[in-house]
C-alpha positions in Angstrom: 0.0 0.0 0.0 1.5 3.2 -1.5 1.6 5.9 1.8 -1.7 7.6 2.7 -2.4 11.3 3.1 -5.2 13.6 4.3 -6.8 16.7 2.8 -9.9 18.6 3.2 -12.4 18.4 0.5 -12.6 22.0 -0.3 -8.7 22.2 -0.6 -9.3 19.6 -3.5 -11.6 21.5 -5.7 -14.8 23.8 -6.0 -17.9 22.5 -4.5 -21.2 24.5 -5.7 -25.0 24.3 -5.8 -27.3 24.5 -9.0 -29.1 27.3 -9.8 -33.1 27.3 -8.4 -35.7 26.3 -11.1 -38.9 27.4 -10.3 -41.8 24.7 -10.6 -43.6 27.3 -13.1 -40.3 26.7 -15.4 -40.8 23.2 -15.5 -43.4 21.0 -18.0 -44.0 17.3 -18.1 -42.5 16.9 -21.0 -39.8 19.2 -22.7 -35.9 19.0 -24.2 -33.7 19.0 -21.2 -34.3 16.4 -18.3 -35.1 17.9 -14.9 -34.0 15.8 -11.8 -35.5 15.9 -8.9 -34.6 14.3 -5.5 -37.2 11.6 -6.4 -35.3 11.0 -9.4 -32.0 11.8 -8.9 -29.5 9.0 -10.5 -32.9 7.6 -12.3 -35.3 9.0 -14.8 -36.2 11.9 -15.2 -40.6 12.6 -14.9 -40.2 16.2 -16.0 -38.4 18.9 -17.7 -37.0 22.4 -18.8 -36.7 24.4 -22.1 -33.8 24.2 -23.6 -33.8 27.8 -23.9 -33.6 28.0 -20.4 -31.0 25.2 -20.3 -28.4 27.1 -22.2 -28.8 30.2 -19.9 -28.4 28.9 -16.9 -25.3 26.8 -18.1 -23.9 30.0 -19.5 -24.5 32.2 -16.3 -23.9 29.9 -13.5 -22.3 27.1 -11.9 -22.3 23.7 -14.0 -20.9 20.0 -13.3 -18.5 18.7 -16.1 -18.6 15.1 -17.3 -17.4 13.0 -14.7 -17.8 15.3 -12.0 -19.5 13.6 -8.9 -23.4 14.6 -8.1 -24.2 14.9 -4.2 -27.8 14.8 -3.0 -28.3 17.4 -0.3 -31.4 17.0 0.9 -34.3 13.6 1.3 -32.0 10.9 0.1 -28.6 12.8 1.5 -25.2 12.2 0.3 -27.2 10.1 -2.5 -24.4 10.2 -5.4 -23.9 9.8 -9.1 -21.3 10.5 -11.4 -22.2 13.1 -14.1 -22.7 11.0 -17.5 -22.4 14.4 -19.5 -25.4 14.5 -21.1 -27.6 17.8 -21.4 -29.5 18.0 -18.1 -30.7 20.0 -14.9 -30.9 19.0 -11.4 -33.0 20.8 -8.4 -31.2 23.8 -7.4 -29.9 23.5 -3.2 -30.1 19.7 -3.5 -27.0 18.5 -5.8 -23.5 20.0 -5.1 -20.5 18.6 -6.7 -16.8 19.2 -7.3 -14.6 20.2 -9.8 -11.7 18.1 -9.4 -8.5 18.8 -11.6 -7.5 15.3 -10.1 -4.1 16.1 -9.4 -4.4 14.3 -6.0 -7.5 12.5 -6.1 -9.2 10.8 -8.9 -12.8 11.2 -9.1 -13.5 7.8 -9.7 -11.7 7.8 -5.6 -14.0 10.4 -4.0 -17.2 9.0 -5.5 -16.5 5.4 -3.6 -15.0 7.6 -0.5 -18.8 9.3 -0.4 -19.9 5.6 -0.2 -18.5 5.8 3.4 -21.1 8.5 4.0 -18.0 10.7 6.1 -20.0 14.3 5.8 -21.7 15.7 9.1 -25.5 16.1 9.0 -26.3 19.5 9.6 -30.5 19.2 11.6 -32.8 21.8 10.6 -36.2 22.3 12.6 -37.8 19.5 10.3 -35.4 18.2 7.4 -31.5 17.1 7.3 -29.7 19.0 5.0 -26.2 18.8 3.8 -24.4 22.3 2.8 -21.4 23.5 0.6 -19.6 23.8 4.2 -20.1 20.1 5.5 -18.7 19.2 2.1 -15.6 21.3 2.6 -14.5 20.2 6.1 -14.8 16.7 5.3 -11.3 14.8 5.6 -10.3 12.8 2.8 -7.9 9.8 2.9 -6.1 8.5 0.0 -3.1 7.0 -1.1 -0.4 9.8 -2.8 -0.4 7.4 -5.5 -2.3 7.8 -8.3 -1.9 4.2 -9.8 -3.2 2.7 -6.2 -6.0 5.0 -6.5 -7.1 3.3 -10.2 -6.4 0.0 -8.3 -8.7 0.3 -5.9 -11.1 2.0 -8.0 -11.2 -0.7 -10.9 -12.1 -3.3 -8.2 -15.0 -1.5 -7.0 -16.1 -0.4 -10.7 -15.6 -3.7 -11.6 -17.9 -5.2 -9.1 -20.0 -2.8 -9.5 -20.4 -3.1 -13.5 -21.4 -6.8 -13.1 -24.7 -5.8 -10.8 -25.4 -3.4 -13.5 -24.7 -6.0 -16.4 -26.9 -8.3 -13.8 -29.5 -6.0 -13.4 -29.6 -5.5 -17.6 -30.1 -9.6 -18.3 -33.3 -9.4 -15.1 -35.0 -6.6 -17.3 -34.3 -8.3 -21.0 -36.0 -11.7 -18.8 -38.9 -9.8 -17.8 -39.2 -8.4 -21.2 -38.9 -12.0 -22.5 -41.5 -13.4 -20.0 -43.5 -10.7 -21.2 -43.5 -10.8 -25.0 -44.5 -14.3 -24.3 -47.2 -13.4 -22.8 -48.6 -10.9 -25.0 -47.7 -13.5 -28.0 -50.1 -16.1 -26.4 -52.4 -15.0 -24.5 -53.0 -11.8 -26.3 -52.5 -13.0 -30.2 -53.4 -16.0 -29.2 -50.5 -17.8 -30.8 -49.3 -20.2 -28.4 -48.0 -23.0 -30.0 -50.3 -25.7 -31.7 -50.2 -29.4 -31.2 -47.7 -29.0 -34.3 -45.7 -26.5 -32.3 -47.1 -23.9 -34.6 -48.4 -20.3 -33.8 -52.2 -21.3 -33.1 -54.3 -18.2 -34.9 -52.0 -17.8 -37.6 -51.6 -21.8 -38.8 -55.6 -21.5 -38.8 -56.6 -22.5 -35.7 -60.6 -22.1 -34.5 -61.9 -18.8 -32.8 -65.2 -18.3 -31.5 -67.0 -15.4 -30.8 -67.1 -14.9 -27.2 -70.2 -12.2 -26.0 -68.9 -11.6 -22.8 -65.6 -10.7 -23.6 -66.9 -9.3 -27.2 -64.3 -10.5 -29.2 -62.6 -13.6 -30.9 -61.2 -16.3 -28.5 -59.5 -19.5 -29.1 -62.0 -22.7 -29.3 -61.9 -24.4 -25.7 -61.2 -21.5 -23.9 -63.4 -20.5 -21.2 -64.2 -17.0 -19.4 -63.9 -16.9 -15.6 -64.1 -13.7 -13.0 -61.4 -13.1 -10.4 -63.8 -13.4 -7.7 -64.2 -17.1 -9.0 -60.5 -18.0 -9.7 -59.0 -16.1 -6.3 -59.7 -15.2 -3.2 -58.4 -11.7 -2.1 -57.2 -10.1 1.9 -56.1 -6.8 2.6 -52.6 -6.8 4.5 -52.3 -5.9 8.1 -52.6 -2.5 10.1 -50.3 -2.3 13.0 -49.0 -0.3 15.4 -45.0 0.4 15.0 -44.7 0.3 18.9 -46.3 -2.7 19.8 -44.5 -5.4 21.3 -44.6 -8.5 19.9 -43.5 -12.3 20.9 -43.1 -13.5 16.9 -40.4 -11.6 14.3 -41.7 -11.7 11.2 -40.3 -9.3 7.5 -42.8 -6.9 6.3 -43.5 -6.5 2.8 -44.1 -2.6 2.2 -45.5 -0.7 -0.8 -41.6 1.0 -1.3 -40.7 -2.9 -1.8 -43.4 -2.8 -4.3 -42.5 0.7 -6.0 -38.7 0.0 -6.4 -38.9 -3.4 -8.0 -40.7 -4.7 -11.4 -41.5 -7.9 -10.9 -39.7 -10.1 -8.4 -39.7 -8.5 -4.6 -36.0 -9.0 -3.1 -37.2 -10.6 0.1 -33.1 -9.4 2.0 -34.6 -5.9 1.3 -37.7 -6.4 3.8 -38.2 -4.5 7.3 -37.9 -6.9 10.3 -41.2 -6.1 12.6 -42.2 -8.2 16.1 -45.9 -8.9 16.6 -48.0 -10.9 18.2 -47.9 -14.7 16.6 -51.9 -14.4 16.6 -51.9 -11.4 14.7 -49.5 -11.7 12.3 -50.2 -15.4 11.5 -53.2 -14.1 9.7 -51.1 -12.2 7.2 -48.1 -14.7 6.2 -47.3 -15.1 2.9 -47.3 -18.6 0.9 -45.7 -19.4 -2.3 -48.8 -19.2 -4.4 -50.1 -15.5 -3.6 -50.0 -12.6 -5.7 -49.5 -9.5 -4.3 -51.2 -6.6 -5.7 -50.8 -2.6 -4.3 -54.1 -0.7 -3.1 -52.0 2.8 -3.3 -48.2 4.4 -4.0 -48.0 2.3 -7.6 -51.4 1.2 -7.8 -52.4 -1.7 -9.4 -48.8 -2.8 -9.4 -48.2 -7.0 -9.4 -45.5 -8.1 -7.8 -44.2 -11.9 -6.7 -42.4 -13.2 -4.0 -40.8 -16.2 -5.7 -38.3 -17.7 -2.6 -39.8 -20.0 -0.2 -41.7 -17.3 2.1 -40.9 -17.8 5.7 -42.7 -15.5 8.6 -43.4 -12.8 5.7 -46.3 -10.5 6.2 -48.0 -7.9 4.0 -48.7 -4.4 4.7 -52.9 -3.1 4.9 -51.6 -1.0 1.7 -51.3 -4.5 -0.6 -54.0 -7.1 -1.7 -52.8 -10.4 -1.4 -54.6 -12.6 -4.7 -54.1 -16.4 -3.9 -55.5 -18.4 -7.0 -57.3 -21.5 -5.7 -55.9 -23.2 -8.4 -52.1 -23.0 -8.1 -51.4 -23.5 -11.8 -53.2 -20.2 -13.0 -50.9 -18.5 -10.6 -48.3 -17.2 -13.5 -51.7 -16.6 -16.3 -53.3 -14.5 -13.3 -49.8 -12.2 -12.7 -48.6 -11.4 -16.1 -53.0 -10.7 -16.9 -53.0 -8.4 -13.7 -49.5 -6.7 -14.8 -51.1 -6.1 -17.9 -53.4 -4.1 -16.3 -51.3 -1.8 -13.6 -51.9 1.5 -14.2 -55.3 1.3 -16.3 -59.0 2.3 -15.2 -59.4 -1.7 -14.9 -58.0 -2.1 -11.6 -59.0 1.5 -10.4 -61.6 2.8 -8.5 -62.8 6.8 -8.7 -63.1 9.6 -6.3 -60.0 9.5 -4.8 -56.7 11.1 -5.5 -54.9 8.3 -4.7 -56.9 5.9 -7.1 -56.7 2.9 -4.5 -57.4 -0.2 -6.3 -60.2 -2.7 -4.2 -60.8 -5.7 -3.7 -64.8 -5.2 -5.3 -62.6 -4.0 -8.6 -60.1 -6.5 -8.9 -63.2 -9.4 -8.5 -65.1 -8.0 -11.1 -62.3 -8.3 -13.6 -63.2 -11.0 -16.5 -59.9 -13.1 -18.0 -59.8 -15.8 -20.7 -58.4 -18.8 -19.8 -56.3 -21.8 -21.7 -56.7 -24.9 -22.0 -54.8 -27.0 -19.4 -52.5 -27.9 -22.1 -51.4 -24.6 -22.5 -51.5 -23.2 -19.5 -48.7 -26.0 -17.9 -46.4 -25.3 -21.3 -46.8 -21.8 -20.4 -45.7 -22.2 -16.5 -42.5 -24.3 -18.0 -41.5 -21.7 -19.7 -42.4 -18.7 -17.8 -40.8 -20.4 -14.3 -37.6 -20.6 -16.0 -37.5 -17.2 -16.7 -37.9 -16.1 -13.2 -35.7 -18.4 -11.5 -32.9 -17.1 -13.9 -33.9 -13.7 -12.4 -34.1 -14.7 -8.9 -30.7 -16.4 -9.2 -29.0 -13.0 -10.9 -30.9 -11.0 -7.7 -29.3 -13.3 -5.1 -25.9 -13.0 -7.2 -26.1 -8.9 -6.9 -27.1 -9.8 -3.3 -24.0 -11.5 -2.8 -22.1 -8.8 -5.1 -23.0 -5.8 -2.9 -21.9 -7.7 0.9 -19.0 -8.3 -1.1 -18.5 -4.3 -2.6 -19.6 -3.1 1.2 -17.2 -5.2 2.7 -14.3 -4.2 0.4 -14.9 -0.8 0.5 -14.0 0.3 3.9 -10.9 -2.1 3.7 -10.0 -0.8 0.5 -10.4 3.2 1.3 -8.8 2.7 4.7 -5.3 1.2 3.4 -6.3 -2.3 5.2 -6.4 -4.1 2.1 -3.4 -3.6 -0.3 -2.2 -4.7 -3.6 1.1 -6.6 -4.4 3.1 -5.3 -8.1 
């Protein structure tokens, strides 16, 4: 390990603030992405003129590529490295630095952040990280460049494979989807030839309750007859309990597509009575009432003492082998008036509307051809989620080690 040496932040490079956007400058759709601390290091849900854009880059303060993004407020000390690409972000709430990297790389200060060193300045009701608690924060680092890029490439490169990881669990999800939609919706699942059914001529029938063509042999059903449907549990946070159980929130919900990481769940202690009643079991569905709503989501591990919050639905089919048809039909509908109910701002999606809702069903045939497939779809996803699991202990673990000079690199 090359020899260590300390600086302060602000003796490194300039740390600034963006320039305040009004919310009267901004437009749900536009040339230049706005971030906000909801979306910072995500996507961008609205946006400013590019007329504006070029004034304010002229006039004030503006990150270079590569120059490291620092949430200042909600998510604090959230950070990003600057991609380059024309874009705003929320005035007091992203700082950065211009670094000319003559001691410390960059790519170094964004995993030193990742230590989270800066003092928390409390205001009356939010935390809130200023210019100064930037500058007085002591950075560590090797004098050598070269063991800088070391340690850096080991982080990046652990880093790049959750990304590539996370890439392959989308392009699966896509997959599971287009087969979906290629079935169930152009009804061309595979013949008894292993041809596409509709296309190869197979029979349709009118079907009046659905109004429209269906595959011969296919039947209509209602939720309330293929399901049964529970609201999660209402608790009190201060209760004690004598059972621990993991708690399946609507954020869990919100900040996944699909498959719920079940090592990303709040512990809670109940009562074994009361939360008995809620436990999740391999063959539900859960469905949320508000936040995303209407949003299907699956727990595909083996659930053990996992409970659902009184903001989700949980749909258990009382036939297990419609479980998958039942998901990717509900997915199909998140977001639309179908799994909506009026008068509230919210939208909160009920039980009364999720029974009413009419599907089509298969044939058996189909329907256990279509469970083959789909299954191996999402345990290819659940193992690549466990993998980035494994990934991120091991990137936490090394960082500290890493930063600190406790881990070192032979020549």
């Amino acid at each position: 390990m090359s020899e260590l040496s300390m600086i302060k932040l602000g003796d490194i490079g300039k740390i600034s603030m963006c320039k305040r956007v009004l919310k009267n400058q901004t437009s749900s759709n536009g040339e230049i992405p706005f971030y906000k601390i909801s979306t910072f290091g995500g996507k961008a849900d609205c946006f400013i003129s590019r007329e504006l854009y070029e004034e304010y880059k002229t006039k004030y303060s503006f990150p270079k590529k590569g120059a490291i993004l620092i949430s200042a407020a909600g998510t604090l000390g959230r950070t990003v490295i600057y991609n380059g690409e024309d874009a705003f972000f929320q005035d007091s709430n992203i700082v950065w630095v211009d670094n000319d990297e003559s001691k410390v790389t960059n790519s170094f200060l964004y995993y030193y952040y990742q230590l989270k060193p800066w003092k928390k300045t409390i205001g009356s009701t939010i935390e809130r990280l200023y210019n100064d608690n930037l500058r007085d924060i002591d950075i560590i680092f090797p004098t050598d460049i070269n063991e800088q890029e070391r340690i850096t490439k080991v982080l990046k490169n652990i880093d790049n494979r959750i990304l590539n990881n996370d890439k392959i669990i989308l392009e699966l999800e896509s997959m599971a989807k287009t087969i979906y939609d290629y079935w169930f919706l152009q009804y061309e699942f595979p013949n008894e030839e292993g041809k596409p059914y509709k296309s190869s001529g197979g029979k349709m029938v009118y079907s009046e309750e659905l109004k429209k063509e269906i595959p011969e042999g296919w039947t209509i059903g209602t939720l309330s007859k293929l399901a049964t449907f529970n609201n999660g549990i209402n608790y009190d946070k201060d209760e004690i309990g004598d059972k621990k159980y993991k708690i399946i929130n609507v954020r869990n919900i919100t900040s996944s597509s699909l498959l719920i990481n079940d090592s990303e769940l709040d512990d809670i202690e109940l009562k074994k009575i009361q939360g008995d009643k809620y436990l999740v079991e391999s063959n539900d569905i859960l469905i949320a009432r508000s936040g995303t709503p209407g949003a299907v989501r699956l727990l595909l591990s083996n659930p053990d003492d996992i409970i659902y919050c009184g903001f989700i639905i949980k749909c258990k089919p009382n036939n297990e082998k419609h479980r998958l048809l039942l998901t990717y039909y509900l997915k199909m509908l998140e977001g639309s008036n179908a799994t909506k109910t009026g008068g509230s701002i919210m939208q909160n999606v009920s039980q009364d509307t999720l029974k009413q809702v009419k599907i089509c069903l298969p044939t058996e045939s189909v329907i256990s051809i279509f469970n083959e497939k789909i299954l191996t779809l999402l345990n290819k996803m659940q193992c690549l989620i466990k993998e980035n699991e494994e990934l991120t202990k091991l990137r936490d673990e090394l960082l500290p080690l890493l930063m600190n000079g406790q881990v070192s690199f032979k020549n």
